[in-house]
N, C-alpha and C positions, 0 to 999 in steps of 0.2 A: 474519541471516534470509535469505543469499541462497539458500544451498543449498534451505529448503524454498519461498522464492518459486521458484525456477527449477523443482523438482518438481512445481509448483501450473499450472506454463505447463505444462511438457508432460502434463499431464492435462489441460489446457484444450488442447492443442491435440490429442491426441486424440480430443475433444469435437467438432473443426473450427474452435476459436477461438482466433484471433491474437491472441499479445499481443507487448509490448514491458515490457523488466525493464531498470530501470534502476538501476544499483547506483553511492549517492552514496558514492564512497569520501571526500567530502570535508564538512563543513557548512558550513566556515567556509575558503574561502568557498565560498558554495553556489551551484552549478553553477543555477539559476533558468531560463537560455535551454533548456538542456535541456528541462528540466520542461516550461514550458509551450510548445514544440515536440512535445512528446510529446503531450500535451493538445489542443496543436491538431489531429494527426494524426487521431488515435486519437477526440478526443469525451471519453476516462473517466481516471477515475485512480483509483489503489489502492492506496495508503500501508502498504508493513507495515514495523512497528518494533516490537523486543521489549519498548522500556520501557512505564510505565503508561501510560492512555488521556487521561487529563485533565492540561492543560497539559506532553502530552509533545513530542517532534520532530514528531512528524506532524501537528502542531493547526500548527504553523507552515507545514509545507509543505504543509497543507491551504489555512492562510490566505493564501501568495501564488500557489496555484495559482488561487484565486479573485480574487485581485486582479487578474493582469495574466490572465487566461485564462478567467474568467466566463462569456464568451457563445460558445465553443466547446464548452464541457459539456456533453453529451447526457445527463447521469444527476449527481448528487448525487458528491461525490468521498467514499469507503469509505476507513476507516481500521482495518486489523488489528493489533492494540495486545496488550501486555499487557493484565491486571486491572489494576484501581485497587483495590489492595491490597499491602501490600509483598512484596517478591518473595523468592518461598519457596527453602526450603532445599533443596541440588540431588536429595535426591529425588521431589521434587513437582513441580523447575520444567516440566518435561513440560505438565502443566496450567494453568500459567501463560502458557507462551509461545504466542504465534502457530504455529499446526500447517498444513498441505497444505489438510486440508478448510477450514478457517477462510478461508483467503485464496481456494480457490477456488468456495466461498460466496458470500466479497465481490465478486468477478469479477462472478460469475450476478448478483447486483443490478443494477451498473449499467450489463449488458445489457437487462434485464429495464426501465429508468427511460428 
């Protein structure tokens, strides 16, 4: 997902609005100080990950971005996910995956919170 998160900054920053893309090349183990360094900086966060939406990576690194990083959140933390539906055969996945406008939808939210 990095290539259309990085696409999604620079229309946001076209927009006038900075972001920060941080690409976890790792889970395990997971780089955390980062995360909520970024959090602290920045106020927001915006998780995108192609697999499904419930109980996927981003419900985790939604949950310790809240845990150690709670009271620096200026907005609600956005999660751009696959469907919670199995994932389609490659010529559908298009509709499936996380796209440019999707993430920088999520973005506009939680300036907007």
């Amino acid at each position: 997902m990095i290539r259309e998160t990085r696409h999604a900054a620079d229309v946001l920053a076209d927009e006038g609005v900075s972001v920060e893309v941080i690409d976890l090349r790792s889970l395990v183990p997971l780089d955390v100080e980062t995360l909520v360094g970024s959090v602290e900086k920045t106020g927001r966060a915006v998780i995108i990950h192609e697999g499904h939406r419930t109980a996927g990576f981003g419900a985790e690194l939604s949950a310790r971005i809240q845990e150690e990083a709670l009271y620096s959140l200026l907005a609600p933390v956005e999660r751009v996910t696959g469907w919670d539906t199995i994932f389609p055969l490659k010529r559908t996945e298009e509709y499936y995956l996380p796209g440019v406008d999707r993430i920088v939808q999520a973005a506009h939210r939680t300036l907007e919170g």
